[in-house]
C-alpha positions in Angstrom: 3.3 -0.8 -21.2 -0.2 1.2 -22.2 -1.5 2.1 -18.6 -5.0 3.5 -17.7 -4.3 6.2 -15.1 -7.5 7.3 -13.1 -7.9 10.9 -13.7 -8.6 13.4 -16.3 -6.3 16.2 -14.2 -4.4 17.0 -16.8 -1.4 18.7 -14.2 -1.5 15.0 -12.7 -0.7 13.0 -16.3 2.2 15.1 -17.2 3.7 14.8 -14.6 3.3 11.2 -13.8 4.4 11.0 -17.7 7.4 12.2 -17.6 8.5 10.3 -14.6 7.2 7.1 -15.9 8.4 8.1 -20.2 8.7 4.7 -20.6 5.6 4.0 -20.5 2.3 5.4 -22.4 0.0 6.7 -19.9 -3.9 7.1 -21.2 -7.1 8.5 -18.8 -10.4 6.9 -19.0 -11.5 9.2 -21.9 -8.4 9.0 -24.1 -9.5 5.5 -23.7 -13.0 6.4 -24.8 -14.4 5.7 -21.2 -16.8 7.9 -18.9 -15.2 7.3 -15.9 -15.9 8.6 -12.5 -15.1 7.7 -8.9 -16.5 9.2 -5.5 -14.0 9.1 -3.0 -15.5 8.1 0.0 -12.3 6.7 1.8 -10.8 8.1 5.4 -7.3 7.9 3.9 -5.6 8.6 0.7 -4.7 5.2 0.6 -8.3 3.9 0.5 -9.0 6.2 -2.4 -6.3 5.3 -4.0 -6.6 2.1 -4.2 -10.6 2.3 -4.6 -9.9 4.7 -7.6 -7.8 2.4 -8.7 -10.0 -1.1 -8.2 -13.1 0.6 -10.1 -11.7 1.9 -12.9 -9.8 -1.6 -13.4 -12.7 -3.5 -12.6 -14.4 -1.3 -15.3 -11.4 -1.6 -17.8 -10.0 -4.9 -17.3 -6.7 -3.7 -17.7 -3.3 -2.1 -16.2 -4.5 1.0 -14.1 -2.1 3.7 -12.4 -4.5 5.6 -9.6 -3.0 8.4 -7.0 -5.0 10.0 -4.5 -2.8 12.8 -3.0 -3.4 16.1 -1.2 -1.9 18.2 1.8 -1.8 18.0 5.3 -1.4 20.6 8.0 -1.5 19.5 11.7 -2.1 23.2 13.1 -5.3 22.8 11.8 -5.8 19.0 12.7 -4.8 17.6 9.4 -6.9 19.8 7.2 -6.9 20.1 4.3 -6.1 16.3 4.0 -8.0 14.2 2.0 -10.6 17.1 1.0 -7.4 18.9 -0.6 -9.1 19.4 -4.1 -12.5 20.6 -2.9 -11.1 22.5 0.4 -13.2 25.4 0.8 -15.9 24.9 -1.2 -18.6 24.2 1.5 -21.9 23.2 -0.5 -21.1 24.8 -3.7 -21.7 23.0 -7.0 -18.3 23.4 -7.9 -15.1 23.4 -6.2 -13.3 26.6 -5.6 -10.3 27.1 -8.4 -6.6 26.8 -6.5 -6.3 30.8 -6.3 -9.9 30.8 -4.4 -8.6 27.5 -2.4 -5.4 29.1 -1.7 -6.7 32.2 -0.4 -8.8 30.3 1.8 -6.1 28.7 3.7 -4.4 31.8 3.9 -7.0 33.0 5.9 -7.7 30.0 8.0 -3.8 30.1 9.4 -4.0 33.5 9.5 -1.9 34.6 13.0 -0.4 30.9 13.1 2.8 30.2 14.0 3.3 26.9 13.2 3.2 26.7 9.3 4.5 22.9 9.3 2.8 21.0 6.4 3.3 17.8 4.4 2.2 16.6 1.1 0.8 13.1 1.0 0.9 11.1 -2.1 -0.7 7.3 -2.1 -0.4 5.6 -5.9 -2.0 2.3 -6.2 -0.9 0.4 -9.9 -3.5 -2.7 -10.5 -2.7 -5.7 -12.7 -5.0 -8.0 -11.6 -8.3 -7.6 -8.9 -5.9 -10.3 -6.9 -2.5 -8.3 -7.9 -1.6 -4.6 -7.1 0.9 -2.6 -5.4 0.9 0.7 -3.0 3.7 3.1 -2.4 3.6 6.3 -0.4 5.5 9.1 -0.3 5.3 12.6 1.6 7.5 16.1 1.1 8.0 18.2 4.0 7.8 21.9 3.9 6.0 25.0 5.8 3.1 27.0 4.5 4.4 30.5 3.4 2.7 33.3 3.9 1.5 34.7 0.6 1.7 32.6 -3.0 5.1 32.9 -5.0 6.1 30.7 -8.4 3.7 30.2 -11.5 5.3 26.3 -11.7 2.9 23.6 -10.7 -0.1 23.7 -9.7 -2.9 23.6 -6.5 -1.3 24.5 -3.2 2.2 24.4 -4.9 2.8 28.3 -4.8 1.8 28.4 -0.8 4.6 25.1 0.0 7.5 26.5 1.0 10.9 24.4 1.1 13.0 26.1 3.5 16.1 23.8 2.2 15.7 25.5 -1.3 14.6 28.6 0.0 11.8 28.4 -2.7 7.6 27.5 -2.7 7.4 24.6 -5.3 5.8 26.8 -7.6 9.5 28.2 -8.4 11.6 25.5 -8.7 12.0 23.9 -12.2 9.6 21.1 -13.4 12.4 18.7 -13.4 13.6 19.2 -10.1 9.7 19.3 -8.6 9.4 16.0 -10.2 12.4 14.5 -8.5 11.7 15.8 -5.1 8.0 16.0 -4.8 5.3 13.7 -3.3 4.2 12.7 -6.3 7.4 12.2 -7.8 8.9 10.4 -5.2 6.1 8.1 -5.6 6.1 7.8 -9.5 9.9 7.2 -9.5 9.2 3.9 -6.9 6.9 3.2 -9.2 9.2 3.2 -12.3 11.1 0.7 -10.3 8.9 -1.6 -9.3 7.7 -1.4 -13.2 11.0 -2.0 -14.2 11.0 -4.6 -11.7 8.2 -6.1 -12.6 8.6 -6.6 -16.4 9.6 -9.9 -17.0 6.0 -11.0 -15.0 4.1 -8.8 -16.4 
């Protein structure tokens, strides 16, 4: 199936891609679409699925939207759903990951409790009447300094005590079997599969 997946993070389509091979996975302007969203949601499941309503109510056709981000309760949830502009205050543009990373370094600085979760809400729309959720999380702790050039964002500060490893060294493959996003792009590919004789 050709899917319209709402983004143009490039990190974001390869790796949904590769999880969902199957399947040919275009953004907005492979399509030949301006497309742009403001998330205005409380939860990464509203902006999900309002990502994911717009851009299909634009398109007319299957969309793919994730809104996903990180989650720390020492510091009351933050950064949450402002994951991707964390940091940036009233500047025109958001901070890059290194600048956002360093950041929330600073901001748990002396903490003890470096418990932290990634979030990831996906939202696939067939219809304005037909669409399905699934969410998925990954447990880890905050290390603290960066380690691992692998991934992307917060992925060099998310430490996996079980591997013994920040998801910015384990292997792409692995990341995309265990991670918040692959976790939810692998019940995804189910459903999909699931869904194909409806379709």
């Amino acid at each position: 199936m050709e899917i319209l997946i709402a983004t143009q993070n490039s990190h974001k389509v390869e790796e949904l891609q590769a999880i969902l091979r199957e399947h040919k996975l275009l953004t907005p302007r492979d399509a030949g679409m301006d497309f742009s969203f403001e998330e205005k949601g409380t939860s990464f499941l509203e902006n999900s699925l309002g990502k994911a309503m717009e851009l299909f109510r634009q398109a007319g056709r299957p969309v793919l939207a994730d809104d996903s981000g990180l989650v720390i309760p020492a510091l009351n949830g933050e950064p949450g759903i402002y994951s991707a502009r964390y940091g940036s205050g009233d500047l025109e543009k958001n901070l890059e990951a290194p600048e956002r990373n360093r950041y929330l370094l600073g901001k748990m600085e002396g903490m003890t409790n470096r418990e932290a979760f990634f979030v990831c809400s996906m939202t696939l729309v067939l219809s304005s009447e037909r669409f399905f959720i699934v969410q998925e999380t990954l447990n880890g702790e905050i290390a603290e300094q960066p380690s691992g050039t692998h991934g992307f964002g917060y992925d060099p500060l998310f430490f996996l005590p079980e591997y013994g490893k920040t998801v910015a060294e384990i292997p792409e493959k692995e990341k995309n079997r265990i991670s918040h996003r692959g976790r939810a792009g692998l019940r995804m590919k189910a459903l999909l599969k699931s869904l194909e004789e409806t379709i």
